[in-house]
C-alpha positions in Angstrom: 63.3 -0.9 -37.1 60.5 1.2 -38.2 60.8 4.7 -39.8 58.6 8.0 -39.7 59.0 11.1 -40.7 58.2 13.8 -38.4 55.2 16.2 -39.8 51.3 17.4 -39.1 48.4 14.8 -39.5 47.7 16.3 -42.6 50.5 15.0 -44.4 50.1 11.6 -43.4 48.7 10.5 -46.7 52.0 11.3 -48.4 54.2 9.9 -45.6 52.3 6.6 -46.3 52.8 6.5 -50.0 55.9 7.2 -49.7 56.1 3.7 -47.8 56.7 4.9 -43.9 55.7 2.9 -41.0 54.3 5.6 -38.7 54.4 9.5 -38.5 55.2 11.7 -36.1 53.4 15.4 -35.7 53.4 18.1 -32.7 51.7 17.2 -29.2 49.5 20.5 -29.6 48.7 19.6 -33.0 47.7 16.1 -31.9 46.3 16.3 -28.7 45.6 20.2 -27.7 46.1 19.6 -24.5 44.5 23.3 -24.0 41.6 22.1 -25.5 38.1 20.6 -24.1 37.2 17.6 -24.8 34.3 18.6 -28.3 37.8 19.9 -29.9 39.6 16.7 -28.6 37.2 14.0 -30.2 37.4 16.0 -33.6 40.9 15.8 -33.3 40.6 11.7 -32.4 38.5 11.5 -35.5 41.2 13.3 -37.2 43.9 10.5 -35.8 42.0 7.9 -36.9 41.4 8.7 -40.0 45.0 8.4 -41.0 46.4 5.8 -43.1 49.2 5.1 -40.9 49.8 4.8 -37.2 50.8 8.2 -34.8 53.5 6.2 -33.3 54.9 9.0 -31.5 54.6 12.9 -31.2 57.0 15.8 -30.2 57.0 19.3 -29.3 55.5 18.6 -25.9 55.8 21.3 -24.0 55.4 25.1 -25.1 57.7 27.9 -23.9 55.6 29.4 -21.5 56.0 26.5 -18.8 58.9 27.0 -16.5 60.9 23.5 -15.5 63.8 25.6 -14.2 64.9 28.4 -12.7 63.5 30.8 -9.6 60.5 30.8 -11.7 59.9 27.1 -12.2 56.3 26.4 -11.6 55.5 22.5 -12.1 51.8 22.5 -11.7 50.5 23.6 -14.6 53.1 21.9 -17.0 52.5 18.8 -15.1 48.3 19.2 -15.4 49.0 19.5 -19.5 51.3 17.1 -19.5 48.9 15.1 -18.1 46.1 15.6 -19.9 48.3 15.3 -23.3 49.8 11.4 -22.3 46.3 10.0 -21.4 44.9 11.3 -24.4 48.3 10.0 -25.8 46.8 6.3 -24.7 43.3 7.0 -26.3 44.6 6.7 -29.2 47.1 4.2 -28.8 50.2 6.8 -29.5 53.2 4.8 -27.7 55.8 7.8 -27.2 55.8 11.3 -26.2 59.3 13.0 -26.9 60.1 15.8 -23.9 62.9 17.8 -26.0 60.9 21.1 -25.1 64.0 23.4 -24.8 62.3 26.4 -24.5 60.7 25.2 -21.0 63.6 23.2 -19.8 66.4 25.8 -20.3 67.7 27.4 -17.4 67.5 31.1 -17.3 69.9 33.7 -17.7 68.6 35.2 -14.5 69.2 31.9 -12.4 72.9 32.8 -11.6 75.1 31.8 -8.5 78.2 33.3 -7.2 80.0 32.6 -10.7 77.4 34.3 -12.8 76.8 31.1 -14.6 73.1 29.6 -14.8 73.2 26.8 -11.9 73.0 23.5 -13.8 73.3 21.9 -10.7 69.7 22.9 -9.4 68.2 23.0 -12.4 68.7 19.0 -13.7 67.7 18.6 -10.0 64.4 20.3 -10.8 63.8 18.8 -14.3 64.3 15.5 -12.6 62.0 16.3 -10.2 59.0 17.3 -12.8 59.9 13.8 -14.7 59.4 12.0 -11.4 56.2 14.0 -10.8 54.5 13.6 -13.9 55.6 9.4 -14.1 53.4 9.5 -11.1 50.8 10.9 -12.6 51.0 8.7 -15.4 52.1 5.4 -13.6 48.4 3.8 -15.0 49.4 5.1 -18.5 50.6 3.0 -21.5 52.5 5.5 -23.1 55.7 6.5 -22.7 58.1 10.3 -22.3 61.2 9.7 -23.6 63.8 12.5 -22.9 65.7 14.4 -26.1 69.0 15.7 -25.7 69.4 18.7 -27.7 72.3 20.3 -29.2 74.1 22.7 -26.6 73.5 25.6 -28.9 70.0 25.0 -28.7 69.8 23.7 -24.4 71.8 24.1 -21.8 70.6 21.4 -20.2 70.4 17.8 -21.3 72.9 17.9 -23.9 73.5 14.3 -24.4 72.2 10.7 -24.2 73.8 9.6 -21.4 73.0 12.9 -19.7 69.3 11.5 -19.7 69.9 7.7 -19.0 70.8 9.6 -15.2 67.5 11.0 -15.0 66.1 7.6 -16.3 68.0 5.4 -14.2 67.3 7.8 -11.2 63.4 7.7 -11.8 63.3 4.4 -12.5 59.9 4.4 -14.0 58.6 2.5 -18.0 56.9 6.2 -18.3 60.6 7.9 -18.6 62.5 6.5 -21.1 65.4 7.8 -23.4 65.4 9.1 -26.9 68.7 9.5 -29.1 68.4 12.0 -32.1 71.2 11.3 -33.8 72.0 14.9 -35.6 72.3 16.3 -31.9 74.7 13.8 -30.9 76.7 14.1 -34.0 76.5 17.8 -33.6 77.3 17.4 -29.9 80.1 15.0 -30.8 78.5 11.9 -28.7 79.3 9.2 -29.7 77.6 6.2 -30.7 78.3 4.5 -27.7 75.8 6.1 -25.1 73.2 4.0 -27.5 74.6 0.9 -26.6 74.8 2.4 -23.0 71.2 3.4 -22.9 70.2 -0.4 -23.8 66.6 -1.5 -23.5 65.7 2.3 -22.4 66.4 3.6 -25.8 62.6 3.7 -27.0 62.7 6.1 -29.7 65.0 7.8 -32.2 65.2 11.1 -34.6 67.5 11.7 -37.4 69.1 14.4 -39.9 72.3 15.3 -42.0 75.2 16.7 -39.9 75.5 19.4 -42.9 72.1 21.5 -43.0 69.6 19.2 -41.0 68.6 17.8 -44.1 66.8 14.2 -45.0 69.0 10.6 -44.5 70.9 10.3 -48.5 70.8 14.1 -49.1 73.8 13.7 -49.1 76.2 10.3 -48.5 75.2 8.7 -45.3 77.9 7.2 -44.4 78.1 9.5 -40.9 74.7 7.1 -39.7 77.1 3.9 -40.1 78.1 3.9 -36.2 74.9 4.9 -34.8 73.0 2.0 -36.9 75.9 -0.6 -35.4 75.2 0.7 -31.7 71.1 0.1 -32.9 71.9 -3.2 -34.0 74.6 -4.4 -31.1 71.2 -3.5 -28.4 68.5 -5.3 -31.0 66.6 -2.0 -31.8 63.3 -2.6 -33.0 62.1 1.4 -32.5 61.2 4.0 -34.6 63.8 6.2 -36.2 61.8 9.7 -37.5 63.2 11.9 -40.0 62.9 14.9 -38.0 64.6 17.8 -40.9 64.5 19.7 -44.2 63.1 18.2 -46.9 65.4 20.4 -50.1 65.6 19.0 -53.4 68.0 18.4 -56.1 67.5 19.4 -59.7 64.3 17.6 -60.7 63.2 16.1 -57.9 59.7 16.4 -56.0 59.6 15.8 -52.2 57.7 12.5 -53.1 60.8 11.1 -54.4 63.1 12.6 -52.0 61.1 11.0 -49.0 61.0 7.6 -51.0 65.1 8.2 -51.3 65.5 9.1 -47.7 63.6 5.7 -46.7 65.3 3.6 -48.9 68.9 5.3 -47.1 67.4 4.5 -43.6 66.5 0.7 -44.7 69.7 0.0 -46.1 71.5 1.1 -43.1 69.2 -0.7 -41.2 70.5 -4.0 -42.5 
């Protein structure tokens, strides 16, 4: 496995000497899909300059799109979605993680005879922006890979196996799956949907159950299933440390990052 930690380019340097394959920063940061192209190839400079590879990046789509809801409007999310995954290839960036709760979520005014938000329609819609936009990208190397979130933080897409139906029904290499493993422990999925998800498992985050906080913050033994399930399907994937970075009593965040890798390797074994 290989291991990131999710921050801005900027901070690569540390991420690097503190011995990490890869990081991980924001799709706007990284690509400014808003952007024309004289900001994009300072930004490309920027990415290239790094000491480590931009394996993946998160955060894809802002707020302000609508996936869902008598509002959803999939043009323009699909044009910057666009625009952000082939700039995602120009730089050899392999995954794209659509978590992006504040665009997926469906409504509060999207209510039918119940008064509840109609999931129903709106996992129909989200599925039908992911098959959009993997047409759009079919010529593309890299890869979306859907991120259940936490159903305090979604209500919609709340768990892995959730998104292997909208990758199964797509059936596309440009929609894949992503297992953050705080949200599935917080959701109380277990570690089987990763042996489920199988060869469409692509990517991975991770945090403490207690406090979001960096793998060996505190014990980590509550990783010890989801690393078997990684094993059992022959994961060879990133894992990002996507979390708070506190520190005990004399400690600097260089040694706590070098402490959280050395938890992720020896799970990984």
């Amino acid at each position: 496995m290989l291991f990131g930690v999710c921050c801005r380019i900027e901070d690569a340097p540390l991420i690097a000497e503190a011995g990490f394959d890869y990081f991980e920063p924001s799709v706007g940061e990284a690509f400014v899909p808003d952007a024309g192209e004289e900001e994009w190839q300072k930004r490309k400079r920027l990415i290239a300059a790094a000491p480590l590879p931009m394996r993946a990046c998160n955060g894809f789509l802002p707020g302000t799109f609508r996936l869902t809801g008598p509002n959803a409007d999939h043009g323009p999310a699909l044009d910057y979605a666009e625009r952000a995954c082939r700039r995602a290839d120009e730089v050899g960036c392999k995954f794209i993680v659509l978590g992006s709760g504040g665009a997926r979520n469906v409504p509060g005014d999207f209510i039918p005879g119940d008064n509840k938000p109609d999931i129903e329609l709106a996992y129909q819609q989200f599925t039908d922006f992911c098959r959009a936009l993997a047409k759009r990208i079919a010529d593309c190397r890299v890869s979306v890979v859907l991120e259940p979130l936490r159903p305090n933080e979604s209500n919609i897409l709340n768990y892995v196996w959730q998104g292997m139906q909208i990758v199964r029904d797509i059936d596309s290499p440009r929609i894949e799956q992503l297992a953050d493993i705080y949200h599935m422990m917080r959701g109380r999925e277990g570690a089987g949907s990763i042996v489920e998800a199988g060869p469409h498992l692509k990517h991975c985050h991770i945090a403490m159950f207690d406090g979001r906080t960096w793998p060996g913050y505190q014990p980590a033994f509550e990783f010890a299933p989801y690393f078997e399930a990684l094993a059992k399907i022959g994961y060879t994937g990133g894992v990002s440390c996507e979390c708070g970075w506190p520190l005990r009593e004399g400690q600097d965040i260089a040694a706590a990052r070098r402490e959280a890798l050395a938890t992720l390797r020896e799970l990984a074994k």
